[in-house]
SERO-4910 file (N, C-alpha, C, O; in steps of 0.05 Angstrom, whole numbers):
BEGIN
 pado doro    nc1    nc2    nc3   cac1   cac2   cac3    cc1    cc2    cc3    oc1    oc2    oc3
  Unk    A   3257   -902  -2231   3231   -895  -2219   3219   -873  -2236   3229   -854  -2246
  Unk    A   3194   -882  -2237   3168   -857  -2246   3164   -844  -2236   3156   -854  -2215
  Unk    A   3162   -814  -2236   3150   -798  -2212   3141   -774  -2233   3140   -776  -2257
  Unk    A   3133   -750  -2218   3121   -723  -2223   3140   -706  -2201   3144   -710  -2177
  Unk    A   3150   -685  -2220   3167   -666  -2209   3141   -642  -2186   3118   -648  -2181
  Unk    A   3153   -623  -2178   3136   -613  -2168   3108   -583  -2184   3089   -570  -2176
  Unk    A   3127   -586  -2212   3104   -576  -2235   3095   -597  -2247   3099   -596  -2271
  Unk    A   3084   -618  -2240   3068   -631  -2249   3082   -647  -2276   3068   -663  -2289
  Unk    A   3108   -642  -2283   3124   -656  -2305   3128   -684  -2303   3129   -691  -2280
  Unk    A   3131   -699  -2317   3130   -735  -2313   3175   -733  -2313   3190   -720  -2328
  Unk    A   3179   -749  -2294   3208   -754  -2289   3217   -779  -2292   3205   -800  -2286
  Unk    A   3241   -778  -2303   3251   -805  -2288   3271   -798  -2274   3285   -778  -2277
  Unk    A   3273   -819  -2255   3302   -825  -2232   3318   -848  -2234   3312   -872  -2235
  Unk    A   3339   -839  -2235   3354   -871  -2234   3379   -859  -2219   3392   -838  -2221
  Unk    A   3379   -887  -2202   3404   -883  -2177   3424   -906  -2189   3423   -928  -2200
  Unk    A   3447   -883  -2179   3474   -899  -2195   3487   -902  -2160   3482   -888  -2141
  Unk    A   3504   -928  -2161   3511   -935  -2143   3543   -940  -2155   3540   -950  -2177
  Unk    A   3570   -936  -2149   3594   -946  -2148   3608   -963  -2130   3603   -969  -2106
  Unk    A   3630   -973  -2146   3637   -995  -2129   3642   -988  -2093   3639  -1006  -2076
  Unk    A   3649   -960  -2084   3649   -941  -2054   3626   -948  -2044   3625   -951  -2019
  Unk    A   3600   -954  -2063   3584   -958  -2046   3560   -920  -2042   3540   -919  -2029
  Unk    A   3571   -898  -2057   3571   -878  -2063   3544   -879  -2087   3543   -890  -2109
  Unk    A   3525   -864  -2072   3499   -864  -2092   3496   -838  -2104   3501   -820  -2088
  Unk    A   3492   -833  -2123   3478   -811  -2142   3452   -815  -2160   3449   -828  -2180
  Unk    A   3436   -801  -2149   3408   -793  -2164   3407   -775  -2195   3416   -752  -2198
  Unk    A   3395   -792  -2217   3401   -772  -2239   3367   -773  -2251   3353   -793  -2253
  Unk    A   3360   -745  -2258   3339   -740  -2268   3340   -734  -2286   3360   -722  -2295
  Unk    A   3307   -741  -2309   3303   -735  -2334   3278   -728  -2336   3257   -740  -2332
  Unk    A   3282   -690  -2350   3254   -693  -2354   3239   -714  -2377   3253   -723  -2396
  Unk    A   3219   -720  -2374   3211   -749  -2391   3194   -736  -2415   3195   -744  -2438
  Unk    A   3174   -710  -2403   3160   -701  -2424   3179   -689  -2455   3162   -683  -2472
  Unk    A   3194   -686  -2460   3211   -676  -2482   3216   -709  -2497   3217   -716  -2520
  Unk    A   3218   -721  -2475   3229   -748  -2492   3198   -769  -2502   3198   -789  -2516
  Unk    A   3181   -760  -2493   3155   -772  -2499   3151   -750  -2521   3138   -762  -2538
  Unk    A   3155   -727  -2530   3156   -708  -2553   3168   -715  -2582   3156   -712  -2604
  Unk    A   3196   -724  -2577   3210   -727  -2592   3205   -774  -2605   3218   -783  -2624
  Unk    A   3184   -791  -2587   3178   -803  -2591   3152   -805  -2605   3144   -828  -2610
  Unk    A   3142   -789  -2611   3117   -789  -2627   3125   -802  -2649   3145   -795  -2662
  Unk    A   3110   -820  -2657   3120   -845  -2687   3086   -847  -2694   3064   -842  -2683
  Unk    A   3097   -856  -2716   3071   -863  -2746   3062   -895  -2738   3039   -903  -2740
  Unk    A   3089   -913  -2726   3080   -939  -2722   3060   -937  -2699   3066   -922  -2681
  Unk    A   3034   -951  -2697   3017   -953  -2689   3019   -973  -2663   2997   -974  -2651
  Unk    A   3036   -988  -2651   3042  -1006  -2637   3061   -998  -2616   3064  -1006  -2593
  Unk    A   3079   -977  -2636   3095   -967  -2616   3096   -942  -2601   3111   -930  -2585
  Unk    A   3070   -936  -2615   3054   -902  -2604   3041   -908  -2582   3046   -894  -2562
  Unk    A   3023   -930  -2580   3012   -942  -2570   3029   -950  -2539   3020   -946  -2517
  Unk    A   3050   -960  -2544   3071   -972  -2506   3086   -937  -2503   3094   -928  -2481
  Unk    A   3088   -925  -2525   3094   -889  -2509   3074   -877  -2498   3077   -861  -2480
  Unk    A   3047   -887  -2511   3015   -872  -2496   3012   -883  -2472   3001   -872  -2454
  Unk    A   3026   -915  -2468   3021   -923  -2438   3031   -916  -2420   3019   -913  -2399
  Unk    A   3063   -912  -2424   3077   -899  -2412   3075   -867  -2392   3080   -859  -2369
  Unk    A   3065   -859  -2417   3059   -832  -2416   3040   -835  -2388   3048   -823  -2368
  Unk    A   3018   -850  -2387   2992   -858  -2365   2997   -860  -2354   2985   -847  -2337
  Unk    A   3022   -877  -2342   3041   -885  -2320   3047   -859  -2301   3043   -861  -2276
  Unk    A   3054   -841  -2310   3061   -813  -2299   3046   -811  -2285   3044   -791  -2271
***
């Protein structure tokens, strides 16, 4: 899942489930990794800029 932390940061969530049946929530901040994706290719700047919108 996409979301916004409560400073306004773009997140991701992903829930891990085990065979128990036992869930865990793990977060990422997303803006560092939209930082470190900045590229020259023009196509693929382009589905990180959409991404980014998504937030």
């Amino acid at each position: 899942m996409y979301t916004k932390d409560s400073k306004d940061c773009p997140i991701e969530v992903f829930a891990l489930e085990n065979d128990e049946n036992k869930t865990a929530y793990v977060t990422f901040d997303m803006s560092q990794v939209y930082k470190k994706l900045k590229v020259k290719n023009k196509e693929t700047r382009e589905k990180i800029e959409l991404l980014e919108k998504k937030h």
